[in-house]
C-alpha positions as CSV (number, residue, x, y, z in Angstrom):
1,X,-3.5,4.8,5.0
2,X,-4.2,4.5,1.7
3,X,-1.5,2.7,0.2
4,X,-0.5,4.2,-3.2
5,X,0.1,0.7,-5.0
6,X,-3.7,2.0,-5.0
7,X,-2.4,4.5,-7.1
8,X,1.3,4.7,-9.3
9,X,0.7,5.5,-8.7
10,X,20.7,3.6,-17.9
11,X,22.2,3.5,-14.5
12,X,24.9,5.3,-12.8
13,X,25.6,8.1,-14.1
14,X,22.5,8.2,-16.6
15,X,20.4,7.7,-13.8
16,X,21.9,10.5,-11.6
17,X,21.7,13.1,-15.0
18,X,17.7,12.4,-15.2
19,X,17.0,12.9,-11.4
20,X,19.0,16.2,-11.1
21,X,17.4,17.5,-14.3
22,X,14.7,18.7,-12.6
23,X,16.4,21.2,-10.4
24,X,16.6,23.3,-13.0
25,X,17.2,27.1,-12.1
26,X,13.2,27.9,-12.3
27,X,13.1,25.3,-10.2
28,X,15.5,26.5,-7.4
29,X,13.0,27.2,-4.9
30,X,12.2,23.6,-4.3
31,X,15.4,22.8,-3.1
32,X,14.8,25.9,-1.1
33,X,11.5,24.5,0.6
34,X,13.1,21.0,1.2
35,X,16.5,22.6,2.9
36,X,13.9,24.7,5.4
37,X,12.0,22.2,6.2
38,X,14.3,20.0,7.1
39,X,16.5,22.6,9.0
40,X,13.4,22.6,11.5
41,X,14.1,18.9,12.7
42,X,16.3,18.0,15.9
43,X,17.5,15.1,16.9
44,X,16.0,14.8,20.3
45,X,13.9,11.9,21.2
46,X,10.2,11.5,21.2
47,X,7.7,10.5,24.1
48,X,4.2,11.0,22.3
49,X,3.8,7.9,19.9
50,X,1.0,6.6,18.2
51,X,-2.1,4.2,19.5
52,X,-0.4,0.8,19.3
53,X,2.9,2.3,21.3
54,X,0.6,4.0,23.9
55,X,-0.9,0.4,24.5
56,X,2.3,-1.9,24.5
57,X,4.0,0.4,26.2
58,X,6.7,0.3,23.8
59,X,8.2,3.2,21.4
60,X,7.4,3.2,17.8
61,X,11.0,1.6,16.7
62,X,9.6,-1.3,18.6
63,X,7.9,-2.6,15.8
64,X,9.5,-0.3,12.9
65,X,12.6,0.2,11.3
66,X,10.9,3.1,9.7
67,X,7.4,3.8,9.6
68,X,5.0,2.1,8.0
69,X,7.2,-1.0,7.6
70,X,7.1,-2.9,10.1
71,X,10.3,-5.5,11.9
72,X,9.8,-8.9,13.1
73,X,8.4,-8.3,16.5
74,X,5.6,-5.8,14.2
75,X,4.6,-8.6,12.8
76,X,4.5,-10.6,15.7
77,X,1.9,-8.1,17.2
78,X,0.3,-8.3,14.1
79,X,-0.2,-11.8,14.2
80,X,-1.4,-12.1,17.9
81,X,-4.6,-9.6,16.8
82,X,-2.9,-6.5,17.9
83,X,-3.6,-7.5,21.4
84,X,-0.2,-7.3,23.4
85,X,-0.4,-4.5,26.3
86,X,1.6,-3.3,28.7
87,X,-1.2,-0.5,30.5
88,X,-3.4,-0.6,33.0
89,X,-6.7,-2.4,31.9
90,X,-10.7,-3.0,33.0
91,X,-11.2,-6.7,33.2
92,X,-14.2,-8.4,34.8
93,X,-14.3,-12.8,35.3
94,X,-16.5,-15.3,36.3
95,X,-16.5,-18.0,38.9
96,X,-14.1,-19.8,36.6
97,X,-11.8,-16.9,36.6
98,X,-12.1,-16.7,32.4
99,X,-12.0,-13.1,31.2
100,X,-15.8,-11.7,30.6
101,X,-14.3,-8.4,29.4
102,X,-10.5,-6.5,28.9
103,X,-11.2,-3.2,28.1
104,X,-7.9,-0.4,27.6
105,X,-7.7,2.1,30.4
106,X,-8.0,4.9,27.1
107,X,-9.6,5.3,24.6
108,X,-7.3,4.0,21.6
109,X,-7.0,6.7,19.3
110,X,-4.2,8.1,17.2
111,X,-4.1,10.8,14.2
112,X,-2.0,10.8,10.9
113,X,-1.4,14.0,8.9
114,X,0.2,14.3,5.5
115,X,1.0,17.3,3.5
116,X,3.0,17.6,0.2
117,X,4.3,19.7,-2.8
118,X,4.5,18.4,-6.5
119,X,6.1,19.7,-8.9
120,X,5.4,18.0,-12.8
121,X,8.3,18.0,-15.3
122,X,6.0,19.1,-17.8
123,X,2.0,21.1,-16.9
124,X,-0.4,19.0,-18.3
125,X,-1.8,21.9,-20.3
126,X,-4.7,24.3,-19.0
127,X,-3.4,23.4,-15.4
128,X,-1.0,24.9,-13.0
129,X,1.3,23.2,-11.6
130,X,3.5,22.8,-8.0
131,X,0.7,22.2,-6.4
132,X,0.0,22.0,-2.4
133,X,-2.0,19.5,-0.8
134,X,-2.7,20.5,2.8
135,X,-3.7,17.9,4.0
136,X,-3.3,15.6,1.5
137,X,-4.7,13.3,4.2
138,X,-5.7,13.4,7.5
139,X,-6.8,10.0,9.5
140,X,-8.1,9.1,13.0
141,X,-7.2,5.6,14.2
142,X,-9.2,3.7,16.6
143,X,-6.7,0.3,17.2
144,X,-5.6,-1.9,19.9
145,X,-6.8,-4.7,22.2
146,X,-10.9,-5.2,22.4
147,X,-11.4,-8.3,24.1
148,X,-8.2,-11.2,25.2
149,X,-8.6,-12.8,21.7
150,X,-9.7,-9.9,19.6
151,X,-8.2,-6.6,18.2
152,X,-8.8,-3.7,15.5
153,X,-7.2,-1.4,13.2
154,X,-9.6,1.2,12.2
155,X,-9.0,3.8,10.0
156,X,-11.1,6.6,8.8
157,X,-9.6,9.2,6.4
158,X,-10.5,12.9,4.9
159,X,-8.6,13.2,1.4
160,X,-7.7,16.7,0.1
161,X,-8.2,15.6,-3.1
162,X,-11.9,14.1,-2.4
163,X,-12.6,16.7,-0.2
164,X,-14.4,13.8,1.7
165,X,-14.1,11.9,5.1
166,X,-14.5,7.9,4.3
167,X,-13.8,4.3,5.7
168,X,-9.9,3.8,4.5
169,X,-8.1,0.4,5.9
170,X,-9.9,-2.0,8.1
171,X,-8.7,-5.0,9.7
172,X,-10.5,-6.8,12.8
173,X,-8.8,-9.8,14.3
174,X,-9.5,-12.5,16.4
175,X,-6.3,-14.4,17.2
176,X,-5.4,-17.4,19.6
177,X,-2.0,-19.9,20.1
178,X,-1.3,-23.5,21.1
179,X,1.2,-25.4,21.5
180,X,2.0,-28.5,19.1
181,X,4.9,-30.1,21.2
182,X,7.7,-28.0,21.3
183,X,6.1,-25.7,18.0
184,X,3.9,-23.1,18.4
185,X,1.1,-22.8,16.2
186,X,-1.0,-19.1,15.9
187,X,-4.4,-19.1,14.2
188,X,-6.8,-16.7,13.7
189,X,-9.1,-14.9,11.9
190,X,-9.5,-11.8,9.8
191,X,-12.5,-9.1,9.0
192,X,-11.1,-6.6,6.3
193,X,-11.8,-4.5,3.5
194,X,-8.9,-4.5,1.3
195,X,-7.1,-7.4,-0.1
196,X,-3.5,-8.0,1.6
197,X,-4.1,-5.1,4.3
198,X,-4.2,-7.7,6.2
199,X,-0.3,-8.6,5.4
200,X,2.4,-8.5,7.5
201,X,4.9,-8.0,4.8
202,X,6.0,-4.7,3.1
203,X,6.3,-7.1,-0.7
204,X,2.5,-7.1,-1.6
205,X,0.1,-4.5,-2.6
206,X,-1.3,-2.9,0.4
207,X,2.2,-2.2,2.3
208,X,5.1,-2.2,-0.1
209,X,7.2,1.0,-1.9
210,X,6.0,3.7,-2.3
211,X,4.0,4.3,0.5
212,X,2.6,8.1,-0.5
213,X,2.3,9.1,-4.2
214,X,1.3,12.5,-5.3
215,X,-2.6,12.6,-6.3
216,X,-1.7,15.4,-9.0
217,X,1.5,13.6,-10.6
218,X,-0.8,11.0,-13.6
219,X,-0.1,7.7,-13.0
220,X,-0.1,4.0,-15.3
221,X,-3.8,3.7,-16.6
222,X,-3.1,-0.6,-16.1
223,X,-2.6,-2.5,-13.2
224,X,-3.8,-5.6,-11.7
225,X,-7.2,-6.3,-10.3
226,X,-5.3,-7.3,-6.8
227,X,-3.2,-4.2,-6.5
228,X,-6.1,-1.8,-5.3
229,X,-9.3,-1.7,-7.6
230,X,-11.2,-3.6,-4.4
231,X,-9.5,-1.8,-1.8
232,X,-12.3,-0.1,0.5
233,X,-14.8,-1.6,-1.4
234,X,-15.0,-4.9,-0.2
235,X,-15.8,-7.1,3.2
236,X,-13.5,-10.2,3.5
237,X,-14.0,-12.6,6.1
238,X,-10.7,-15.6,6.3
239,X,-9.2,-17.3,8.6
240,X,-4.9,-17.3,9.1
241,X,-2.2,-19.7,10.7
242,X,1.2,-19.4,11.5
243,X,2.9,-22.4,12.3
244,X,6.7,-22.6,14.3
245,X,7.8,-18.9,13.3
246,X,8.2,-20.6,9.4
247,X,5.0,-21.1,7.6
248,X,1.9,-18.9,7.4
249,X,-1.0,-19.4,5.2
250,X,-4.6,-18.1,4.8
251,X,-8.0,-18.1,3.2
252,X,-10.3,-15.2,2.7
253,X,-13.6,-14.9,0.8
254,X,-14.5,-11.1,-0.3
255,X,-18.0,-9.8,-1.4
256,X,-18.6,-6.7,-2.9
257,X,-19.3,-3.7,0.0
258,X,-19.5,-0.7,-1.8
259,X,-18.8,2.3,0.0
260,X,-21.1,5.9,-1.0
261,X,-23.4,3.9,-3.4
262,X,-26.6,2.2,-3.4
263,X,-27.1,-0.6,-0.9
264,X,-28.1,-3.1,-2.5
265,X,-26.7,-3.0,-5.8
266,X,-28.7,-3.0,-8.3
267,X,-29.0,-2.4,-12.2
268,X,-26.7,1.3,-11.9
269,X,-24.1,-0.4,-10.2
270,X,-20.7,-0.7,-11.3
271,X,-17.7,-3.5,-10.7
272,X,-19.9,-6.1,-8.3
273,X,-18.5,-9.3,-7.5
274,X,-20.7,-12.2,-8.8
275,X,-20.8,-14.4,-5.3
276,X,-17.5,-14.2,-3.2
277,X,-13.6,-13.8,-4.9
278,X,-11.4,-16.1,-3.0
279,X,-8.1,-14.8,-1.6
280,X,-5.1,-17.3,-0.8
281,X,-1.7,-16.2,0.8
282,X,1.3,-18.9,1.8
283,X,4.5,-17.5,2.9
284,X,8.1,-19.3,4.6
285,X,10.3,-17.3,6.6
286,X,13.5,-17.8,8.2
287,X,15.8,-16.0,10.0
288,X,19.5,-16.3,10.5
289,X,22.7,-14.5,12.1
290,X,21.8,-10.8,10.9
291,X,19.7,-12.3,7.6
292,X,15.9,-12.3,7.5
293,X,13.9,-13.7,4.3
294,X,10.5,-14.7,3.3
295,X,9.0,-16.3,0.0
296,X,5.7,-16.1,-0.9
297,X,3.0,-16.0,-3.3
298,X,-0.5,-14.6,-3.1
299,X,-3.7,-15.1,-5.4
300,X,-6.9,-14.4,-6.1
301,X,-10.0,-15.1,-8.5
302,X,-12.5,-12.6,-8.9
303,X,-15.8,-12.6,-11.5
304,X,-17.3,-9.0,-11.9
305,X,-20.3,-7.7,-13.5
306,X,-19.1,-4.7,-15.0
307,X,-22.1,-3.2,-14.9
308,X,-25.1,-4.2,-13.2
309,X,-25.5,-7.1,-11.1
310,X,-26.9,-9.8,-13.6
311,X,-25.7,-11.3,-17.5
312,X,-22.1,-11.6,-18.3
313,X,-19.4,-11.2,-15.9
314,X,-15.6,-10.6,-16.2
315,X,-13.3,-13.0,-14.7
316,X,-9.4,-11.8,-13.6
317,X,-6.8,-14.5,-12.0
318,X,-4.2,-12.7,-9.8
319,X,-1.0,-15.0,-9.2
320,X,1.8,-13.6,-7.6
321,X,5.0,-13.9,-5.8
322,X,7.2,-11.9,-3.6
323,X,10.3,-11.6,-1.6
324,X,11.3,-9.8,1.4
325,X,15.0,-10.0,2.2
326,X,17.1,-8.0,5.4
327,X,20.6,-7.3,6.4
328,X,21.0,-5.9,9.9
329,X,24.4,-3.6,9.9
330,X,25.1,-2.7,13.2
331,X,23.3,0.6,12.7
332,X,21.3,0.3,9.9
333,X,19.8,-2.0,7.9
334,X,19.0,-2.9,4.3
335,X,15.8,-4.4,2.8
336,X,15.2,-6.1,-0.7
337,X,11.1,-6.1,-1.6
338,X,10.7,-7.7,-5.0
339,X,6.8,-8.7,-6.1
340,X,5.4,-10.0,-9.5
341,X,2.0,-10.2,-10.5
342,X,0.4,-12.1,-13.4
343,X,-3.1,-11.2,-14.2
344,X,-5.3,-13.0,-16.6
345,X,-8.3,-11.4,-17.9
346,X,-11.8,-13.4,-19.5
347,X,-13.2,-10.4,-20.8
348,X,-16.7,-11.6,-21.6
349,X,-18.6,-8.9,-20.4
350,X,-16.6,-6.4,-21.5
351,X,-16.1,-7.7,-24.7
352,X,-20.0,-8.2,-25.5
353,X,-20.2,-4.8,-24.8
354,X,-17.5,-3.7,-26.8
355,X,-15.7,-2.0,-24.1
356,X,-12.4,-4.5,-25.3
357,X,-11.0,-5.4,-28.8
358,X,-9.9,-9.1,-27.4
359,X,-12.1,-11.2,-25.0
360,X,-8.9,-12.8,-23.7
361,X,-5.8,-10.8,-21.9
362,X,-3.0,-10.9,-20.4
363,X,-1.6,-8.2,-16.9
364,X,1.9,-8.4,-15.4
365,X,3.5,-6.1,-13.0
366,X,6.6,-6.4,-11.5
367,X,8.0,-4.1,-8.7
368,X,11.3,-4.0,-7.0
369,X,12.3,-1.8,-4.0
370,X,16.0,-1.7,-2.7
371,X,16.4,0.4,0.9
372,X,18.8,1.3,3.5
373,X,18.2,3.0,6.6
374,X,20.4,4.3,9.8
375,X,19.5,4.6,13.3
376,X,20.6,8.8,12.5
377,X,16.8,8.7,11.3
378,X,17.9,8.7,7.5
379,X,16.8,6.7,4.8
380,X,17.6,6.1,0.2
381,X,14.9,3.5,-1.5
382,X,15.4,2.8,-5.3
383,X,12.9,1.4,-6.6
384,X,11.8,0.3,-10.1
385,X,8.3,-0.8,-11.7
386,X,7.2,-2.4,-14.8
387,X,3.8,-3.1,-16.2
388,X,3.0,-4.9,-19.6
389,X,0.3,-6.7,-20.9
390,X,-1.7,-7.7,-24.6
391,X,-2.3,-5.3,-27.0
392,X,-5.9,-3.8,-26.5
393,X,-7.5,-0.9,-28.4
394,X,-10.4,-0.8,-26.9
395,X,-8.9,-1.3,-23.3
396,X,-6.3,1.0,-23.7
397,X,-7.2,3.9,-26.7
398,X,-6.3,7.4,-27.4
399,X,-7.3,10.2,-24.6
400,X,-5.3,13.2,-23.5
401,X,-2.7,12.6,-20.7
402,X,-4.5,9.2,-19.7
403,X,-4.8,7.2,-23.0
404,X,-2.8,4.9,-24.6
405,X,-2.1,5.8,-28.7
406,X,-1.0,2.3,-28.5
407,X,-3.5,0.6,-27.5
408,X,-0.8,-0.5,-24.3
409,X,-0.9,-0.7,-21.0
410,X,3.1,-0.5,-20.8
411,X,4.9,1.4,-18.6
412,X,8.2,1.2,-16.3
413,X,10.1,3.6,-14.6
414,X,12.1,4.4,-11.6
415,X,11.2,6.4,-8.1
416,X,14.1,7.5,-5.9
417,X,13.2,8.7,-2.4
418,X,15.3,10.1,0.5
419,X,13.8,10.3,3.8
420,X,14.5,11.9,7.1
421,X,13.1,11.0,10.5
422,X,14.2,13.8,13.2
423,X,11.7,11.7,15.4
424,X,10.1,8.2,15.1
425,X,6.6,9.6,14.3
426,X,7.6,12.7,11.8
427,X,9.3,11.6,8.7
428,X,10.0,14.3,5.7
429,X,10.5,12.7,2.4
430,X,11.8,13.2,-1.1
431,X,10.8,11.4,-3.8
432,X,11.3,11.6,-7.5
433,X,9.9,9.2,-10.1
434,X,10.9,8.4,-13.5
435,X,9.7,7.1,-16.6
436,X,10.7,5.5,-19.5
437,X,7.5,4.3,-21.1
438,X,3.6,5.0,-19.9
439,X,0.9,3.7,-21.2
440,X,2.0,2.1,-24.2
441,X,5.5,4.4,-25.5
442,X,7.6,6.4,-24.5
443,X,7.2,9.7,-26.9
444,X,3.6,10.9,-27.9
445,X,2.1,8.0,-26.0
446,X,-1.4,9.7,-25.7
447,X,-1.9,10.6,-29.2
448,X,-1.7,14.4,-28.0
449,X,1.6,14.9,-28.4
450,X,2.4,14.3,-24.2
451,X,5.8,12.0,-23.6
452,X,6.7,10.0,-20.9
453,X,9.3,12.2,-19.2
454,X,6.5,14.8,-19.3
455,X,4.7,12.8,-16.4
456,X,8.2,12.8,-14.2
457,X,7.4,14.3,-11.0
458,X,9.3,15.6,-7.7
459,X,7.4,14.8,-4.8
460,X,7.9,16.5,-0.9
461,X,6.0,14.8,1.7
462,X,5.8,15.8,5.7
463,X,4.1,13.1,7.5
464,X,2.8,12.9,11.1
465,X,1.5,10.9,13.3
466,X,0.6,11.1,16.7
């Protein structure tokens, strides 16, 4: 899936008055939509769940409170290469009786299907707006166990709005355990093409809030290099540990691996990494009565040629931190996902160019989800975002709908989504987003005469998988 970090994309009362503005009376027929479709959900149970389930066996709420978040026994899987089954299986040994070969009695395969409706608060001018996306993605999955030790998640997508079939989310494991006395100790080692896909917490880039975005609705021109820029363009090869259920940490080295561009690079390419960009991740974790939390903090340094793959390069620091906190009721539960980035930015490439008005800048982004959800299948997140950096008028300059009059990259806001999961693989969702500044202000920030609010969007989102 193609997490939307990828893309961005007053309280009380205040809050509630902006999110029911938009259901306006020539705007009545959304609620009209959203009240049909979900009058065609039931509460009866589902047998047909995706690749992993058919494998362990197990159904879907298994490893998710709601899907794609995953619980602790998800991340458990996770961790242990995605190798735990529960089927009938091909295996072949030697004289020694070790495992030559483990093969799945299937073939491992499982589809996703997203379609959705967006409806702008304002048309971005010589457009049309509530527009339909059907799909706005469709994936086939090819995950599960390969060999004792090894496992994949493979993902292939066909955007709506590309109107193309690509690579999306990869992440190849090799996994083993030991004991070290009475701790155990897991270790292993990861093949992947997108910084922190290979996560098993929903409070960094590739898995946190929101997990869909409209591709119509515009979105924050800034973000940090960490929080998608590489994602499917990239090969990163680290290794992982996880030490008495408490500590985790891991290493990773990424080189550029363009996809749909010329191989090798050469003088027309564009954003190559000079050498390899080291990622680092350390988390704790601890659990306790019906409390779960991690701490953790992620990194990475990366040196890109802008364009080309020779001179003067760009450097970007990515340091973060995060948080992911749960409360188990005894039929729901509530999850805190708070993450900070702080990017800093040698601009010497860009700046020799002229592409930048300082050679020096400075990225932060701060994001903070707060969700509940019951076992009825129903679900509220609130979440809020923030991005601010330096000043930059060459970074950040005029343009309709996109630009920055400020020469800013600020911007903050709020998204509100309600979802609704008649089954554990079908979930109908909601979502509104908000702003109060983008790209710089919060009235005329594009020089064109655009606002803000103007970019507030109601989002309706049917998702399938199967």
């Amino acid at each position: 899936m193609r997490t939307n970090d990828n893309r961005l994309k007053s309280t009380g009362i205040r809050k509630c008055k902006v999110f029911f503005t938009v259901f306006q009376y020539e705007k009545f027929y959304i609620i009209i939509l959203a009240t049909f479709l979900l009058s065609l959900c039931t509460s009866n149970p589902v047998y047909s769940v995706p690749g992993f389930a058919r494998q362990t066996g197990l159904s879907c709420s298994a490893c998710h409170n709601i899907f794609p978040e995953i619980n602790s026994f998800g991340r458990e899987f996770k961790l242990n290469g995605y190798t735990l089954t529960n089927i009938n299986t091909l295996i072949e040994k030697n004289d020694k009786e070790e495992i030559l070969l483990k093969l799945l009695s299937y073939s491992p395969l499982s589809a996703m299907v997203q379609t959705s409706f967006t409806n702008l608060n304002t048309t971005i001018p010589g457009t049309q707006n509530n527009n339909v996306e059907f799909p706005q993605q469709l994936s086939l999955f090819y995950t599960g166990l390969i060999s004792p030790h090894l496992g994949t998640f493979i993902q292939m997508t066909y955007s709506g709005q590309d109107g193309a079939i690509g690579m999306d989310n990869v992440d190849i494991r090799y996994n083993n355990m030991k004991m070290l006395g009475s701790k155990r100790l897991i270790y292993g080692a990861t093949l992947n093409n997108n910084p922190s896909v290979q996560d098993v917490w929903n409070s960094i880039p590739a898995w946190r809030f929101p997990y869909a975005t409209s591709d119509f609705a515009p979105s924050p021109s800034a973000a940090p290099l960490i929080e998608g820029a590489l994602a499917q363009q990239v090969a990163g090869l680290g290794g992982y540990f996880f030490y008495d259920n408490l500590i985790y940490g891991e290493f990773t080295v990424y080189r550029t691996a363009h996809q749909g561009a010329l191989n090798p690079p050469d003088s027309t390419a564009a954003g190559i990494i000079q050498g390899v960009a080291p990622y680092w991740r350390f988390a704790l974790q601890h659990s306790w009565d019906k409390h779960y939390l991690e701490v953790g903090t992620t990194g990475m340094s990366t040196r890109l040629y802008p364009s080309g793959v020779s001179g003067l390069t760009d450097k970007y620091i990515d340091i973060g931190l995060d948080l992911q906190y749960e409360y188990t009721f005894s039929k729901s539960v509530f999850k805190l996902h708070p993450s900070w980035f702080h990017e800093t930015q040698n601009l010497d490439a860009t700046f020799a160019a002229t592409g930048s008005q300082n050679k020096s800048n400075n990225l932060n982004s701060l994001k903070v989800s707060a969700e509940i959800y019951s076992d009825k299948g129903l679900g509220a997140t609130l979440g809020y975002f923030s991005i601010n950096g330096s000043q930059d008028n060459g970074l950040y300059s005029s343009a309709a709908i996109t630009g920055s009059s400020a020469g800013k990259p600020d911007s903050n806001g709020f998204i509100a989504e309600l979802s609704y999961l008649p089954w554990y693989n079908t979930k109908f969702s909601l979502q509104y987003t908000m702003y109060n500044k983008f790209n710089g202000s919060g009235s005329n920030y594009d020089g064109f005469g655009r606002n803000a609010s103007d970019n507030n969007s109601l989002y309706l989102l049917v998702w399938l998988c199967f």
